[in-house]
Each structure stands twice: as structure tokens, then as C-alpha cells.
C-alpha positions, -999 to 999 in steps of 0.1 A, spaced: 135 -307 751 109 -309 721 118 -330 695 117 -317 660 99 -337 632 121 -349 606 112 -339 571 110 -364 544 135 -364 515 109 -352 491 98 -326 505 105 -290 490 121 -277 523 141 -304 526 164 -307 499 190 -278 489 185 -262 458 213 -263 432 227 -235 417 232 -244 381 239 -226 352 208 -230 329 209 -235 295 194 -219 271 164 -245 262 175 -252 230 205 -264 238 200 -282 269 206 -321 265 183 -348 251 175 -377 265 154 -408 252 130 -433 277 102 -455 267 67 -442 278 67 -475 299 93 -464 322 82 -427 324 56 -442 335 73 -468 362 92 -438 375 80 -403 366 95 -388 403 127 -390 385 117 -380 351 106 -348 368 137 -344 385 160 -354 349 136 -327 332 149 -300 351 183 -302 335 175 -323 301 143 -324 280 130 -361 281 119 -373 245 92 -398 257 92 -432 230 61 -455 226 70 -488 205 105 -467 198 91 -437 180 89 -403 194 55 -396 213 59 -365 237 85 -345 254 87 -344 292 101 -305 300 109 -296 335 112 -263 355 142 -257 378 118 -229 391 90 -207 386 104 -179 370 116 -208 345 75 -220 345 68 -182 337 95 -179 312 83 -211 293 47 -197 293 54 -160 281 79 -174 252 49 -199 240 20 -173 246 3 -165 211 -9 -125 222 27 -121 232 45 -133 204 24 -112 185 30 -83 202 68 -88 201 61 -92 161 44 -60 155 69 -42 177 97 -52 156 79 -43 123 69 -10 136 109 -10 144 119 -17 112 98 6 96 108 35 118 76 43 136 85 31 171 109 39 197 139 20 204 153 12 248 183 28 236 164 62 224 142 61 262 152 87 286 170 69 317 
């Protein structure tokens, strides 16, 4: 009988993923650590950030914010909402809405 190797607690495979219900980010929670003990323990950090945006402090003013995935599509999400060309594009499509020129979902054939 073969023995199987025991995967560590860390790894990806490992652990069972939680279904949450996500927040929208701006209302997720906020939570407040010193850059010193980001720093002693960022493992955890990363795993808070997927929840809770981290507001990193040096010398007790704000320095950074630590914001985690809960998966890719949340990566992705985070990427496309922050992505100049794209907001852009959303802006013009709206103005061209607004002034009548373009096409609304609810006018597409299904």
C-alpha cells in the first residue's frame, strides 16, 4: 500500500475555500496595522486582505493599503475597474448615451 504525501497547510490544494459573500469593495471593513507588523507577519496580512482592506501605518499615519484577492476573477475585476483605456471607454459610452447616439442592452435584439 503506497503511502500518500501529506500536503502542507499552506498549500493552495490543501485548504477548502470559503464561500463568502463578497462585499462590494467600498464597503468591506477597515482595518489599521503598523508597517512593522505587516512586516513581521505579511502571511496573515494576505490572508485578512481577502476579506478587509489593511490600512498599513508608519510612525501612526497612514502609508499604504494592503488589498487582497479572494480569487482571480476578483484580481481581474480590481484590474479592469482601475484600467485608464477602460474607464474611458465606459465614459464615452455613457455620453454618447446621453446624447442619443448609441444603443442601449435593453434596445439589442436577444
Amino acid at each position: 500500500m503506497a503511502s500518500r504525501a501529506k500536503l502542507s497547510k499552506s498549500s493552495r490544494s490543501s485548504r477548502k475555500q470559503k464561500q463568502r459573500a463578497r462585499l462590494p469593495r467600498a464597503e468591506r471593513p477597515l482595518r489599521r496595522a503598523a508597517l512593522a507588523e505587516v512586516k513581521d507577519d505579511l502571511s496573515r496580512f494576505l490572508r485578512l486582505a481577502e476579506s478587509e482592506d489593511i490600512l498599513i501605518t508608519r510612525y501612526g499615519k497612514p502609508a499604504g493599503v494592503l488589498i487582497g484577492f479572494e480569487s482571480e476573477d476578483d484580481w481581474f475585476d480590481y484590474r479592469l475597474e482601475h484600467h485608464p483605456e477602460f474607464l474611458w471607454r465606459v465614459a464615452e459610452a455613457r455620453e454618447r448615451l446621453r446624447t442619443g447616439v448609441g444603443v442601449r442592452l435593453e434596445d439589442l435584439p436577444s
